[in-house]
C-alpha positions, 0 to 999 in steps of 0.5 A, spaced: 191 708 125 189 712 119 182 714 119 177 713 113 170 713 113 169 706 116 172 707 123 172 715 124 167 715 130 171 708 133 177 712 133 174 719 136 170 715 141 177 712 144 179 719 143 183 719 138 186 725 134 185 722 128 178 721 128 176 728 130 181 730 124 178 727 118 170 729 121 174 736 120 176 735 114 171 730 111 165 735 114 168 741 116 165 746 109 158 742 110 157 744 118 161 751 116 155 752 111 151 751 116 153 756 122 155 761 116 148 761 114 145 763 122 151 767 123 152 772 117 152 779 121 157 775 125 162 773 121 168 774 126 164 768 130 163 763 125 171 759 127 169 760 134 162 757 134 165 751 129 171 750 134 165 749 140 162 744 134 167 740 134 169 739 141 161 737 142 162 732 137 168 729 141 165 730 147 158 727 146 160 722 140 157 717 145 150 720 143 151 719 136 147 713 135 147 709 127 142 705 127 138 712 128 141 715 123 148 717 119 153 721 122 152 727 117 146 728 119 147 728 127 153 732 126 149 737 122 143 737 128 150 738 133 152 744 127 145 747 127 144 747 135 151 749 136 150 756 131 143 757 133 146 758 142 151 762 140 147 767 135 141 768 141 148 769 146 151 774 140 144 776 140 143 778 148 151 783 146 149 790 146 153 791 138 156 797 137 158 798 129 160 804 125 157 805 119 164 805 115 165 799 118 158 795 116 161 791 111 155 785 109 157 779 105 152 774 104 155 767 105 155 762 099 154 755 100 155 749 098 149 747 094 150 739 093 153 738 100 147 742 102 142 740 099 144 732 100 145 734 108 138 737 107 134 730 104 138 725 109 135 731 115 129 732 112 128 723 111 130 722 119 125 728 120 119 724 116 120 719 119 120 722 126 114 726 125 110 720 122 109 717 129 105 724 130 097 725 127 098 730 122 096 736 126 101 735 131 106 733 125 104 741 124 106 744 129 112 740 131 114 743 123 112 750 124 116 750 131 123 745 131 124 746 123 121 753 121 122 756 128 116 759 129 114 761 136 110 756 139 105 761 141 105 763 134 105 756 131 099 755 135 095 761 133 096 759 125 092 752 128 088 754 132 091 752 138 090 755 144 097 756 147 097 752 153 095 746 148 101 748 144 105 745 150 101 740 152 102 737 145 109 739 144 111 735 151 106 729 148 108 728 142 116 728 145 114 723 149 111 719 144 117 720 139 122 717 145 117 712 146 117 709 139 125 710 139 125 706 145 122 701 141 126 701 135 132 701 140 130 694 144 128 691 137 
């Protein structure tokens, strides 16, 4: 069976090559974008971290829900967590470099591809923090988009650092609540 855009997730869910295939094709340069943009003093780890992107794509296609949101915007969140768990383990790496060898390309990206990835994420997230009153809809930007530290997120709202937690544990809890009841409706 060849896979279009109508049956790729029911093809990698029976685990089917083709489905995996056509993401790859279809999908591949946007989610590259994504990792090259976290990974660019890593360029040599980009095809690693993109191949670990797409085996959590086959092996957790089970988690990706439609009536949720798009699987563009699931493989992007997939493509994102993925880059930002290998830059922290590249990270802990001692580095040794040679002056000659440091040659520092700023990736180019595919603006349109990005920018359209960039709204759906950016609707899915509106609408998740909207179950949120508006400071912690702050917080929860600062920490989870802009990746600030929860200590410093809290500081710039004058939130003491255990309330930071506290809010950051109800307000998941609330967000899961609300998607559970979206899912039984």
């Amino acid at each position: 069976m060849k896979a279009n855009e109508n049956n790729f997730v029911s093809l990698i869910k029976k685990r089917r090559e083709e489905g995996i295939l056509y993401v790859i094709d279809t999908y591949g340069a946007l989610l590259q974008s994504i990792v090259k943009k976290r990974l660019f003093t890593w360029p040599d780890r980009v095809e690693e971290c993109m191949n670990d992107i797409f085996l959590g794509i086959w092996q957790n296609i089970d988690s990706f829900d439609e009536s949720k949101g798009s699987f563009v915007g699931w493989a992007a969140g997939v493509a994102r967590l993925e880059a930002i768990d290998t830059l922290r383990r590249l990270q802990r790496e001692p580095r040794l470099t040679s002056l000659e060898d440091m040659e520092l390309e700023i990736p180019q990206e595919d603006s349109t591809i990005l920018r359209l990835a960039e709204q759906e994420l950016s609707k899915e997230m509106e609408e998740i923090l909207s179950y949120l009153s508006p400071k912690d809809q702050e917080l929860f930007r600062r920490i989870f988009v802009d990746e600030e530290a929860p200590e410093a997120a809290g500081n710039a709202l004058g939130i003491s650092r255990d309330n930071v937690y506290v809010r950051i544990f109800r307000g998941k809890k609330k967000i899961r609540g609300k998607f559970k009841e979206r899912k039984r409706a």
